[in-house]
PQR file of N, CA, C, O and H, with PARSE charges and radii, in Angstrom:
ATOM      1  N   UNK A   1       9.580   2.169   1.490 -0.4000 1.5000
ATOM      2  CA  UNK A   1       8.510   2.319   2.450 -0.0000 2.0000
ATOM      3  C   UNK A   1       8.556   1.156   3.429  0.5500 1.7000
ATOM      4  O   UNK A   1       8.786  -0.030   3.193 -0.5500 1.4000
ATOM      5  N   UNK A   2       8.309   1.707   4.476 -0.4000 1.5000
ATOM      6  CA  UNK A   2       8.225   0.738   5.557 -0.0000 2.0000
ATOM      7  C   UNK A   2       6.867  -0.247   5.659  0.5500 1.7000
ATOM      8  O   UNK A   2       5.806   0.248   5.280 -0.5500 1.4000
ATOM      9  H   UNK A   2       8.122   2.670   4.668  0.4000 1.0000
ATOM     10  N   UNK A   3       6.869  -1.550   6.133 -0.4000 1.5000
ATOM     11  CA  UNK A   3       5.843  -1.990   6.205 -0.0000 2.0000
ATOM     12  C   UNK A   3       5.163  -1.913   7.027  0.5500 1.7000
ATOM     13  O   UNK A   3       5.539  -1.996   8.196 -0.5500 1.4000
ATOM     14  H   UNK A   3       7.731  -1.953   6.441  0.4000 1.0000
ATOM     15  N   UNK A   4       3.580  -1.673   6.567 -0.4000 1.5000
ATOM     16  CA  UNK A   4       2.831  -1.415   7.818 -0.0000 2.0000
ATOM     17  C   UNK A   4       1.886  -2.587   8.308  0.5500 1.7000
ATOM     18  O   UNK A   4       1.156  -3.279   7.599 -0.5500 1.4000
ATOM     19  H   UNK A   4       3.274  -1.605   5.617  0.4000 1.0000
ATOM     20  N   UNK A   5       2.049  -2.651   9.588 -0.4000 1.5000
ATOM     21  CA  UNK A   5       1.380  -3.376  10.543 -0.0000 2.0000
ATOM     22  C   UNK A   5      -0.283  -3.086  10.804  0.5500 1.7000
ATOM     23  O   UNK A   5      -0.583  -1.893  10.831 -0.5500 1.4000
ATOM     24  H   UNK A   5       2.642  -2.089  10.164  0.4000 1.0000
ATOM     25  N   UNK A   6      -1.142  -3.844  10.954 -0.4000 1.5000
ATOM     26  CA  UNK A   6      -2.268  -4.002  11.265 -0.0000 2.0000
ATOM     27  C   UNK A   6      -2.337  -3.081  12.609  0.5500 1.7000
ATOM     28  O   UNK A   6      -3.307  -2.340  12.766 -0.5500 1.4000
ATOM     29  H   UNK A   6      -0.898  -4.814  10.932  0.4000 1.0000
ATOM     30  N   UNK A   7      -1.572  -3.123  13.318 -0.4000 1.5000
ATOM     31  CA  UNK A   7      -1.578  -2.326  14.969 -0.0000 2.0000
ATOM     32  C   UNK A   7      -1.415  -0.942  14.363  0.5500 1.7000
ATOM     33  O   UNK A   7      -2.345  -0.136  14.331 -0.5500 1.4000
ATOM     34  H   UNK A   7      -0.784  -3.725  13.190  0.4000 1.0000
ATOM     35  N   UNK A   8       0.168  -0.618  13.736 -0.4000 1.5000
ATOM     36  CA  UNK A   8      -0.275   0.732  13.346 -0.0000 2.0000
ATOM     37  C   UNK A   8      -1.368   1.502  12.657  0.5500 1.7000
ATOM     38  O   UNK A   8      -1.491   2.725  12.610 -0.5500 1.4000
ATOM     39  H   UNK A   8       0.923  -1.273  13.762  0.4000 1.0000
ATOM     40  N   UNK A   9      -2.151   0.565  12.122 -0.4000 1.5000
ATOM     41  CA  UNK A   9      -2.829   1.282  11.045 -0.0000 2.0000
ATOM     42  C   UNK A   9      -4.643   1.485  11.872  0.5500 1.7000
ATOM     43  O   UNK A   9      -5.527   2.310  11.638 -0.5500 1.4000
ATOM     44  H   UNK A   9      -2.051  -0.430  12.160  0.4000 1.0000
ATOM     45  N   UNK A  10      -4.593   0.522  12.690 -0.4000 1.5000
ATOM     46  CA  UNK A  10      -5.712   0.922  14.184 -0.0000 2.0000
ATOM     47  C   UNK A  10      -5.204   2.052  14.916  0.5500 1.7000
ATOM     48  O   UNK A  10      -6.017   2.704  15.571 -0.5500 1.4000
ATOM     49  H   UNK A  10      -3.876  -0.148  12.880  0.4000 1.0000
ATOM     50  N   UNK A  11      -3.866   2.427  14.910 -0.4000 1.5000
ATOM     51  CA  UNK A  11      -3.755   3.881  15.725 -0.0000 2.0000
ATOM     52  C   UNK A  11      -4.072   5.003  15.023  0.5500 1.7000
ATOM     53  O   UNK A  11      -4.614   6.012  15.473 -0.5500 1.4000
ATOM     54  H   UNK A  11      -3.206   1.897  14.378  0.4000 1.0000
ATOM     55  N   UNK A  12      -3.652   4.757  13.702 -0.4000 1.5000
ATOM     56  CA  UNK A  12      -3.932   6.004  12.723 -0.0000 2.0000
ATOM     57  C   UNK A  12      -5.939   6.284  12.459  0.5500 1.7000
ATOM     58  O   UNK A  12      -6.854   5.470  12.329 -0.5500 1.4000
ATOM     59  H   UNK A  12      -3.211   3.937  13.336  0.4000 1.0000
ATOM     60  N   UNK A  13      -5.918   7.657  12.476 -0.4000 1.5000
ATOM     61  CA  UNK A  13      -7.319   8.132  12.194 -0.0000 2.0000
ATOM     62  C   UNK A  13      -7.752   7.963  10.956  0.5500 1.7000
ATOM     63  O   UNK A  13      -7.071   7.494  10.044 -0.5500 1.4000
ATOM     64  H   UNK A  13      -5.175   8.318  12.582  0.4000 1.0000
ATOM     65  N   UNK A  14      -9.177   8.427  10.851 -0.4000 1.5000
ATOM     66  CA  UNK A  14      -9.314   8.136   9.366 -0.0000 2.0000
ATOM     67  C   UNK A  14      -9.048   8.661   8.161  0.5500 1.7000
ATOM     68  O   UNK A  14      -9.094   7.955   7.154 -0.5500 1.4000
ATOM     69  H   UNK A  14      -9.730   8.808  11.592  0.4000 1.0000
ATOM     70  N   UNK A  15      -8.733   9.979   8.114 -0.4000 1.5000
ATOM     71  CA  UNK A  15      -7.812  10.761   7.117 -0.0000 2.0000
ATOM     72  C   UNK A  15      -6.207  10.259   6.781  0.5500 1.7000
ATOM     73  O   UNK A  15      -5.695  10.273   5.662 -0.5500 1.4000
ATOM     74  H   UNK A  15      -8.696  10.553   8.932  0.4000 1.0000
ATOM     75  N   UNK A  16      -5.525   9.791   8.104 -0.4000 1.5000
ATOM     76  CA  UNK A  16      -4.420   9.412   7.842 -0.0000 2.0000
ATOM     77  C   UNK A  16      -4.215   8.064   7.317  0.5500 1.7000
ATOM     78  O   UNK A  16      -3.180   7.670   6.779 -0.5500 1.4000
ATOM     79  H   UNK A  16      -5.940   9.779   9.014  0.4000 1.0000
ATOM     80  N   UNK A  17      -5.013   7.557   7.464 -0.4000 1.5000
ATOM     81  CA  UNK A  17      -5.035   6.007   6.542 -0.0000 2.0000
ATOM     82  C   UNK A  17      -5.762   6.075   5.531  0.5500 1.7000
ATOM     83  O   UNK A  17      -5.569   5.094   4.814 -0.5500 1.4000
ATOM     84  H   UNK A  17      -5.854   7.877   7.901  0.4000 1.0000
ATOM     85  N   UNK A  18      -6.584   6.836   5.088 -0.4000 1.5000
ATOM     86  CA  UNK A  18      -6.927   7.727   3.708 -0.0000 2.0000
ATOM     87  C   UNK A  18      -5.555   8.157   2.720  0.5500 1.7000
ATOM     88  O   UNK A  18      -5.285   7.886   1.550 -0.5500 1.4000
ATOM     89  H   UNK A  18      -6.741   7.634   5.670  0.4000 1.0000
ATOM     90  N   UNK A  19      -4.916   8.869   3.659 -0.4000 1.5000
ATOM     91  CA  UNK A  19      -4.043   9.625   2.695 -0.0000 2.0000
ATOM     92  C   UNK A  19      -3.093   8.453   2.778  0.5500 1.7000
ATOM     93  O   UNK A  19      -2.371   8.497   1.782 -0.5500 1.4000
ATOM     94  H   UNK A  19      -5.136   9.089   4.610  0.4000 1.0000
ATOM     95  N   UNK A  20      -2.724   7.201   3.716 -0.4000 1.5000
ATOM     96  CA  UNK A  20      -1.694   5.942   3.234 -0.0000 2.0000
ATOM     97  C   UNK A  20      -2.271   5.347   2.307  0.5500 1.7000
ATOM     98  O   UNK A  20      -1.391   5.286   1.448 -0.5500 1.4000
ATOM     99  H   UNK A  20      -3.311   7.166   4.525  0.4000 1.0000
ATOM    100  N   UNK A  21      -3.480   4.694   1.759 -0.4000 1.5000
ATOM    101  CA  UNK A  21      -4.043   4.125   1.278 -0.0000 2.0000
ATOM    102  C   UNK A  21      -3.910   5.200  -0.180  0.5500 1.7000
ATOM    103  O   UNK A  21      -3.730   4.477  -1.160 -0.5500 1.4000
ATOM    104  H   UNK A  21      -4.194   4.743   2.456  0.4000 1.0000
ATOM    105  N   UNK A  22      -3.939   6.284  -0.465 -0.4000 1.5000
ATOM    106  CA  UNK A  22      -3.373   6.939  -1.749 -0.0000 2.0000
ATOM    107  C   UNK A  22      -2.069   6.845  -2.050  0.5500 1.7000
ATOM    108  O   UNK A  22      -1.454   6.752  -3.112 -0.5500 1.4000
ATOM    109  H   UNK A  22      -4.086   6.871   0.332  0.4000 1.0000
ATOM    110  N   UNK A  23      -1.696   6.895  -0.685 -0.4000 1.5000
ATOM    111  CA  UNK A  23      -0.093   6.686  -1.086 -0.0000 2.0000
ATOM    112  C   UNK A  23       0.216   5.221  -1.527  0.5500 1.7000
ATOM    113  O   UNK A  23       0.699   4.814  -2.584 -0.5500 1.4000
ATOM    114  H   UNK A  23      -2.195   6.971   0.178  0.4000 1.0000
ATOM    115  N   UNK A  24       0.005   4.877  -0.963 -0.4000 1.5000
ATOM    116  CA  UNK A  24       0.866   2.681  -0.911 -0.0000 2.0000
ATOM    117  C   UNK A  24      -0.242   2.525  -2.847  0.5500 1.7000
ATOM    118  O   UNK A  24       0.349   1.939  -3.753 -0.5500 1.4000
ATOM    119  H   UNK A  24      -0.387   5.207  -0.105  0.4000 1.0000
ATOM    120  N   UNK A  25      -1.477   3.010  -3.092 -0.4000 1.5000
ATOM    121  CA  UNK A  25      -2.249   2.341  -4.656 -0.0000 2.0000
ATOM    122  C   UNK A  25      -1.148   3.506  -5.580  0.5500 1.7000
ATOM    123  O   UNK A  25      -0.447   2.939  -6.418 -0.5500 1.4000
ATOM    124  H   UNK A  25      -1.957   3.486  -2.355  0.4000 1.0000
ATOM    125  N   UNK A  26      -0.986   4.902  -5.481 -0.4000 1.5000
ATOM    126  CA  UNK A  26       0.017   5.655  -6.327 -0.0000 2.0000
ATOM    127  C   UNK A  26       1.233   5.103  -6.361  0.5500 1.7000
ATOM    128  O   UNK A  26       1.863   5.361  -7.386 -0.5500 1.4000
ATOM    129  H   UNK A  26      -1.556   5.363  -4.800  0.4000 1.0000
ATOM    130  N   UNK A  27       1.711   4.497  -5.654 -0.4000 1.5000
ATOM    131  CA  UNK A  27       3.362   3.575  -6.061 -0.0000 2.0000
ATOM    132  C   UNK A  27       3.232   2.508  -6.256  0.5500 1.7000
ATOM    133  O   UNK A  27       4.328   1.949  -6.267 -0.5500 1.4000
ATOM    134  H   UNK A  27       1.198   4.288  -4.821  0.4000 1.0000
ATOM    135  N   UNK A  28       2.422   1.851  -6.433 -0.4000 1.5000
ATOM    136  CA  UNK A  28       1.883   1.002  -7.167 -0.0000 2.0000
ATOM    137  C   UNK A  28       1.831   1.061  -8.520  0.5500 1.7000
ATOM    138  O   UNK A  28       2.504   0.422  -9.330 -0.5500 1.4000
ATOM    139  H   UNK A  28       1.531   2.304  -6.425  0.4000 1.0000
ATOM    140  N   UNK A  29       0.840   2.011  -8.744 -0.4000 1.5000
ATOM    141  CA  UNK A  29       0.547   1.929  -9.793 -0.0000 2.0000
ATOM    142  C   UNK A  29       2.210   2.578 -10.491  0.5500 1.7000
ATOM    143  O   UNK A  29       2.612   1.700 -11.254 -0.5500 1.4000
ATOM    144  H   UNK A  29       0.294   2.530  -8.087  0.4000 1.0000
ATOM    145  N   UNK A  30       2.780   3.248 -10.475 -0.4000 1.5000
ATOM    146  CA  UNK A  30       4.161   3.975 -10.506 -0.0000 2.0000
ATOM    147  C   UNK A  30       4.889   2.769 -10.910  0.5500 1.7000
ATOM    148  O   UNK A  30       5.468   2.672 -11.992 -0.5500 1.4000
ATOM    149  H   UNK A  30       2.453   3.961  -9.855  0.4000 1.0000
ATOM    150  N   UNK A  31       4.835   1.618  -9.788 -0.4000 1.5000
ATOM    151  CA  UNK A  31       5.503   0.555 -10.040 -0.0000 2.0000
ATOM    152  C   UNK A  31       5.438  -0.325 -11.364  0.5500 1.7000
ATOM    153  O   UNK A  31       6.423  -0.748 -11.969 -0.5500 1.4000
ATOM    154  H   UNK A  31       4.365   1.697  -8.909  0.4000 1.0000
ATOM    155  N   UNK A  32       3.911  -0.558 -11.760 -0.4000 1.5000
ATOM    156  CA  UNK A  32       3.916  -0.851 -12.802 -0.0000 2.0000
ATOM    157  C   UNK A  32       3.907  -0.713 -13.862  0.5500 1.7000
ATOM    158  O   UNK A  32       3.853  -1.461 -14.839 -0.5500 1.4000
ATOM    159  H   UNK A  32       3.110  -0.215 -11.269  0.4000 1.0000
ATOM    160  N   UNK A  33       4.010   1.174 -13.562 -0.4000 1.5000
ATOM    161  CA  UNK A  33       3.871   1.868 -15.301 -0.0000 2.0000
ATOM    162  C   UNK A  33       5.326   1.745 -15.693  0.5500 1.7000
ATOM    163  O   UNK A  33       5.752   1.754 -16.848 -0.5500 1.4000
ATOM    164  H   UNK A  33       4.054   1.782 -12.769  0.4000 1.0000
ATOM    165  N   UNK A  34       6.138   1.613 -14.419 -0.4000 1.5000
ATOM    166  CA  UNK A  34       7.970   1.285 -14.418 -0.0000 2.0000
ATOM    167  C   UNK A  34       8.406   0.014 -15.327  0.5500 1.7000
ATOM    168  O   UNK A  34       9.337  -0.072 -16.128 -0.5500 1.4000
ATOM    169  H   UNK A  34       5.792   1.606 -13.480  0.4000 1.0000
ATOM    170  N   UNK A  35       7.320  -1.057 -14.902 -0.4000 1.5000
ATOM    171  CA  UNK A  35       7.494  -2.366 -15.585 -0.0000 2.0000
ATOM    172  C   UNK A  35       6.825  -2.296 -16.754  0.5500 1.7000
ATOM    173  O   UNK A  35       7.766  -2.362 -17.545 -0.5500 1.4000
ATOM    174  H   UNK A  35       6.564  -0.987 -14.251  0.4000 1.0000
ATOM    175  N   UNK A  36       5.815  -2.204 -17.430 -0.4000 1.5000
ATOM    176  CA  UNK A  36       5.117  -1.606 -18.436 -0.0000 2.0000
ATOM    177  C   UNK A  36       6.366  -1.353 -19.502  0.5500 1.7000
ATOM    178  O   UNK A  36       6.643  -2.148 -20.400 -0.5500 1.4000
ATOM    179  H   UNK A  36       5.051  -2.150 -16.787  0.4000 1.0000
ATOM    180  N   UNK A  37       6.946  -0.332 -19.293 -0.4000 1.5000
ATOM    181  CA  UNK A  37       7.672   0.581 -19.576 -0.0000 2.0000
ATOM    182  C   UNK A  37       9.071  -0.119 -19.992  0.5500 1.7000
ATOM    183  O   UNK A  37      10.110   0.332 -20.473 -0.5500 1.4000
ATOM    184  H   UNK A  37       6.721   0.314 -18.564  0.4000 1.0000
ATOM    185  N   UNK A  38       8.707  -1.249 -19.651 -0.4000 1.5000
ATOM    186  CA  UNK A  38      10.631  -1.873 -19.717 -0.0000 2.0000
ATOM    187  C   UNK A  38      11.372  -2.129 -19.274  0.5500 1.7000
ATOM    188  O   UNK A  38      12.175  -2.979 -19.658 -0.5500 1.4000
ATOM    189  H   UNK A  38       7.863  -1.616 -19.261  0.4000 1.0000
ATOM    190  N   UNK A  39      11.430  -1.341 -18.021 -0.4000 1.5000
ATOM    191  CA  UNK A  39      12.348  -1.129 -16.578 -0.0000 2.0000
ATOM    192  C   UNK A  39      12.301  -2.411 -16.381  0.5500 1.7000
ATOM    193  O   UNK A  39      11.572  -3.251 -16.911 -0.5500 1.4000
ATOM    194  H   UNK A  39      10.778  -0.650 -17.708  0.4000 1.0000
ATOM    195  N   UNK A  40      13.338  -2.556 -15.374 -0.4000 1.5000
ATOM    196  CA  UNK A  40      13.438  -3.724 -14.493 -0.0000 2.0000
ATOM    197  C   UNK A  40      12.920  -3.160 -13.194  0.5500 1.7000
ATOM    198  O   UNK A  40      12.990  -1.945 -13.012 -0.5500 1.4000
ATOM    199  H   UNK A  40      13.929  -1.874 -14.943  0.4000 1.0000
ATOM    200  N   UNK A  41      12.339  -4.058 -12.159 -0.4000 1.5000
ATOM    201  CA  UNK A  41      12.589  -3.601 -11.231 -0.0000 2.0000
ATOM    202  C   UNK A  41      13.838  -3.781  -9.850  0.5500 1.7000
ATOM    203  O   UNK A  41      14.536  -4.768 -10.083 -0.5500 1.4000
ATOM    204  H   UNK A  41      12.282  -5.046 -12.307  0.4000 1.0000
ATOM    205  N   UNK A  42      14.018  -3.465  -9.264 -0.4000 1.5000
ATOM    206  CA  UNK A  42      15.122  -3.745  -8.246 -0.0000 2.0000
ATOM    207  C   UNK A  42      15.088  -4.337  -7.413  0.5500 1.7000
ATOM    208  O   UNK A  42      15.993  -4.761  -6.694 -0.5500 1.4000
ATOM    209  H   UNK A  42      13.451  -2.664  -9.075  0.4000 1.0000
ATOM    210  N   UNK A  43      13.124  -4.563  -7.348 -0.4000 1.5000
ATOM    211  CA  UNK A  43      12.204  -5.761  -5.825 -0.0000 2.0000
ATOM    212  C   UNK A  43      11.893  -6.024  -6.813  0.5500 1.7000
ATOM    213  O   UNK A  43      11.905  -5.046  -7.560 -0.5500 1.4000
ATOM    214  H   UNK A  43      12.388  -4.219  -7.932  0.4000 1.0000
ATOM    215  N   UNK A  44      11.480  -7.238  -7.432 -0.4000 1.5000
ATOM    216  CA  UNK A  44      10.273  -7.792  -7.912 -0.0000 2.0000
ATOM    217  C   UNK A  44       8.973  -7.903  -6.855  0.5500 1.7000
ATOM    218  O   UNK A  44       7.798  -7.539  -6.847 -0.5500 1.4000
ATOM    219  H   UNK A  44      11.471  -8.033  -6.825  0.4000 1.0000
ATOM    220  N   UNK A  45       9.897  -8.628  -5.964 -0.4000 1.5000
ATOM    221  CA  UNK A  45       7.957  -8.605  -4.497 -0.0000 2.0000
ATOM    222  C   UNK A  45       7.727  -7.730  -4.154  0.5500 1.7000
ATOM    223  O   UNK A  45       6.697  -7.842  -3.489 -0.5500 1.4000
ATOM    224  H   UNK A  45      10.852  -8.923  -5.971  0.4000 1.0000
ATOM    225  N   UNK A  46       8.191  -6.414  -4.181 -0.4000 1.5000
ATOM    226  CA  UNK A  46       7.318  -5.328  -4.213 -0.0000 2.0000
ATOM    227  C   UNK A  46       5.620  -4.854  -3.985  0.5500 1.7000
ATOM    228  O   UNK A  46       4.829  -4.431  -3.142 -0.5500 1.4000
ATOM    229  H   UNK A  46       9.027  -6.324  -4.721  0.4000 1.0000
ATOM    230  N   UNK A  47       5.754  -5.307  -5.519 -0.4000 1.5000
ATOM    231  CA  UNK A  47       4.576  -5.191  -5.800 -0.0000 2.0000
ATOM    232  C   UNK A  47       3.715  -5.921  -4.699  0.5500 1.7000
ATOM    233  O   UNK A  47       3.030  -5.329  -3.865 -0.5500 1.4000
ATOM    234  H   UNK A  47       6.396  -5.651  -6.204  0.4000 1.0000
ATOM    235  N   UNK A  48       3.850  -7.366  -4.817 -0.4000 1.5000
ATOM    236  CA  UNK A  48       2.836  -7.872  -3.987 -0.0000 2.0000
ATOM    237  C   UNK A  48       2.919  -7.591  -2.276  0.5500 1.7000
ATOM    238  O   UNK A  48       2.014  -7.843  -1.481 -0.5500 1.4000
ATOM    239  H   UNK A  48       4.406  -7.847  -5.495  0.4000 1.0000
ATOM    240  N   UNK A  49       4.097  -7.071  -1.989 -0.4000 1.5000
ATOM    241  CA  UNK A  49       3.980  -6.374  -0.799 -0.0000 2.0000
ATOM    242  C   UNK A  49       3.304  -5.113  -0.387  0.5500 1.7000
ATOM    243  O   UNK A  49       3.021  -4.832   0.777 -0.5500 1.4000
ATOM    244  H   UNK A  49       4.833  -6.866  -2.635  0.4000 1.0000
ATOM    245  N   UNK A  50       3.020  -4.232  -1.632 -0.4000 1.5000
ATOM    246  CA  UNK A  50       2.362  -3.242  -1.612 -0.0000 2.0000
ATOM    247  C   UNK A  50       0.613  -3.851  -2.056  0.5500 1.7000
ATOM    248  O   UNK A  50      -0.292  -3.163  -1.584 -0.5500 1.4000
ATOM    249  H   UNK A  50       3.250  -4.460  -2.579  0.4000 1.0000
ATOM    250  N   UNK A  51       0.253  -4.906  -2.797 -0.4000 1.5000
ATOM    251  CA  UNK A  51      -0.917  -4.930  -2.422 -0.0000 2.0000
ATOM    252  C   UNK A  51      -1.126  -5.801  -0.724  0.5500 1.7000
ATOM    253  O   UNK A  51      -1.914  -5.401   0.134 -0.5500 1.4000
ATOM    254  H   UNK A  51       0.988  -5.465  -3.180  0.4000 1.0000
ATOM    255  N   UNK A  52      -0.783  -6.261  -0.666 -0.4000 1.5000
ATOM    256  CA  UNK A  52      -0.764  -7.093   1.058 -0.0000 2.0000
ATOM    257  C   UNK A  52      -1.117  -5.381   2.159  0.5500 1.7000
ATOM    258  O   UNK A  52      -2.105  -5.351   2.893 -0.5500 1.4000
ATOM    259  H   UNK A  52      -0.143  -6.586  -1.363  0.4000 1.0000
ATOM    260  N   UNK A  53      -0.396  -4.466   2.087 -0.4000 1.5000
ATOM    261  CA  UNK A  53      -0.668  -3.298   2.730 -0.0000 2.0000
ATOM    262  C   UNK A  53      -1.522  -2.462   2.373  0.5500 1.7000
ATOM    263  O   UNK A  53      -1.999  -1.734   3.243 -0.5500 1.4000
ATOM    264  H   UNK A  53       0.407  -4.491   1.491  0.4000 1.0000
ATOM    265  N   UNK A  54      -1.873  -2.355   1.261 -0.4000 1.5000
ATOM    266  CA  UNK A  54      -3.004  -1.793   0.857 -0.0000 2.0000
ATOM    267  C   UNK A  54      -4.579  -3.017   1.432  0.5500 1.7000
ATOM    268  O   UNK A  54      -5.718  -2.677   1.751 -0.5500 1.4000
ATOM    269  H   UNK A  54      -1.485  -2.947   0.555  0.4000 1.0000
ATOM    270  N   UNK A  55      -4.266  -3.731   1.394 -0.4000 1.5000
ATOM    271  CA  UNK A  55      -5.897  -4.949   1.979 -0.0000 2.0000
ATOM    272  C   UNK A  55      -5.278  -4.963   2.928  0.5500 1.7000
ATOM    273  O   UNK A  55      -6.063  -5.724   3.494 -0.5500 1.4000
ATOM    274  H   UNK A  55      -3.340  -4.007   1.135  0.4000 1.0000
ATOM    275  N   UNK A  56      -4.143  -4.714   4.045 -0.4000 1.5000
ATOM    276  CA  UNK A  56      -4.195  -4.399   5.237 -0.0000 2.0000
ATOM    277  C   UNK A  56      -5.125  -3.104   5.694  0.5500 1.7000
ATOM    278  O   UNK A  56      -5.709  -2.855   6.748 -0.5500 1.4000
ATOM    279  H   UNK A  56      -3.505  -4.096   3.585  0.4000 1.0000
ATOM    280  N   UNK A  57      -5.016  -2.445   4.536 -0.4000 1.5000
ATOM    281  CA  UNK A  57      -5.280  -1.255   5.112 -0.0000 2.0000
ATOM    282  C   UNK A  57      -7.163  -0.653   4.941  0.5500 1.7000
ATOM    283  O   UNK A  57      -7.828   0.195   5.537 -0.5500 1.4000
ATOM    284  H   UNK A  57      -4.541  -2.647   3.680  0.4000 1.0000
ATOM    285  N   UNK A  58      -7.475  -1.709   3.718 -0.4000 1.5000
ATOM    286  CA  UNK A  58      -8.829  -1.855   3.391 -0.0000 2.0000
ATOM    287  C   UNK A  58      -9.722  -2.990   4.729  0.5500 1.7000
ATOM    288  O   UNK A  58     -10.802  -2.968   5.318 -0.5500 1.4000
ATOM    289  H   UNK A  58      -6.935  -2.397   3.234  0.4000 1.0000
ATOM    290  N   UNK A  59      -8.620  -3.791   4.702 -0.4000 1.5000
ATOM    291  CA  UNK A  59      -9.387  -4.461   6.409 -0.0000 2.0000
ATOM    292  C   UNK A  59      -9.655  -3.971   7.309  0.5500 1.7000
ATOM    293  O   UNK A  59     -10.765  -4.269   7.751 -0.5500 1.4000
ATOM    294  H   UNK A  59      -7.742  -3.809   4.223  0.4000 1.0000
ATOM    295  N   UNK A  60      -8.964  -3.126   7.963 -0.4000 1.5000
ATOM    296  CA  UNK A  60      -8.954  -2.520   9.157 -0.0000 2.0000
ATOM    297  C   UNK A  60     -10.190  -1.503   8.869  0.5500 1.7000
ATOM    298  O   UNK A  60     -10.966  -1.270   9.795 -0.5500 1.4000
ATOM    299  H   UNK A  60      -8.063  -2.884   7.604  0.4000 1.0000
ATOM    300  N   UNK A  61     -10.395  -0.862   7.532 -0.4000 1.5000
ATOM    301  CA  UNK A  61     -10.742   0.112   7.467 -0.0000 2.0000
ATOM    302  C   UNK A  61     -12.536  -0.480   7.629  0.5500 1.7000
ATOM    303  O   UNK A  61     -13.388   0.152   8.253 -0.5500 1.4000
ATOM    304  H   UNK A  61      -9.764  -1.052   6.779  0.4000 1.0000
ATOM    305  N   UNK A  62     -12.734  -1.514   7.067 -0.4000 1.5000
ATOM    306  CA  UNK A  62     -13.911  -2.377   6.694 -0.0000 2.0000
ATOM    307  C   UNK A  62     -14.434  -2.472   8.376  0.5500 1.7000
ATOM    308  O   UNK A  62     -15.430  -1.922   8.845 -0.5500 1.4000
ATOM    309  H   UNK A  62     -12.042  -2.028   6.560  0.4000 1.0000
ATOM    310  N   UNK A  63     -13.379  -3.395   9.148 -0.4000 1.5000
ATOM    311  CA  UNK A  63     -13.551  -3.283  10.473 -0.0000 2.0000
ATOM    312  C   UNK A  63     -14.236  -2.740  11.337  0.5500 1.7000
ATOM    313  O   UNK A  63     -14.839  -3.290  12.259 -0.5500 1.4000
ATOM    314  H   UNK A  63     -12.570  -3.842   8.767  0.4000 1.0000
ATOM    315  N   UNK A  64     -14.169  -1.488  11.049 -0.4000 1.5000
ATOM    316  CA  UNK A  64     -14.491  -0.444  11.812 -0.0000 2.0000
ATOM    317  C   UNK A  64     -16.202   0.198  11.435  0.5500 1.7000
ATOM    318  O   UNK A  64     -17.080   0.857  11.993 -0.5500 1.4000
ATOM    319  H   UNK A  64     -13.680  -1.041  10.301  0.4000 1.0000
ATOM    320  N   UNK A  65     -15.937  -0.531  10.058 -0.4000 1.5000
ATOM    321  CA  UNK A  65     -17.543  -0.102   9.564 -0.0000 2.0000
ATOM    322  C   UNK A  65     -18.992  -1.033  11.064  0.5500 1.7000
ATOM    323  O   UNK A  65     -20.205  -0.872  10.932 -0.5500 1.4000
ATOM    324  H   UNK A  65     -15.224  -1.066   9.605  0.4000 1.0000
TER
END
């Protein structure tokens, strides 16, 4: 997944950063049932790159409130 920017995520409406914000916490969580599980992973920073975009994406969203 690509990383998302604060700019893109002000262009997107509010359903579509709804449905990113399910997406970016479901591979997440994916990610860690992977590690859980035994796996290695192939990023370790991953993870914390996917929460950084997810509170990108809870900021913007707060923002607007």
């Amino acid at each position: 997944m690509d990383i998302i920017t604060a700019e893109k995520i002000r262009e997107m409406d509010e359903r579509e950063r709804e449905r990113t914000l399910i997406s970016l916490r479901e591979e997440l969580m994916m990610l860690y049932s992977m590690q859980t599980g035994g796996g290695l992973s192939d990023n370790p920073a991953k993870a914390k790159m996917l929460k950084r975009q997810i509170a990108r994406v809870l900021t913007v969203k707060n923002e607007e409130k």
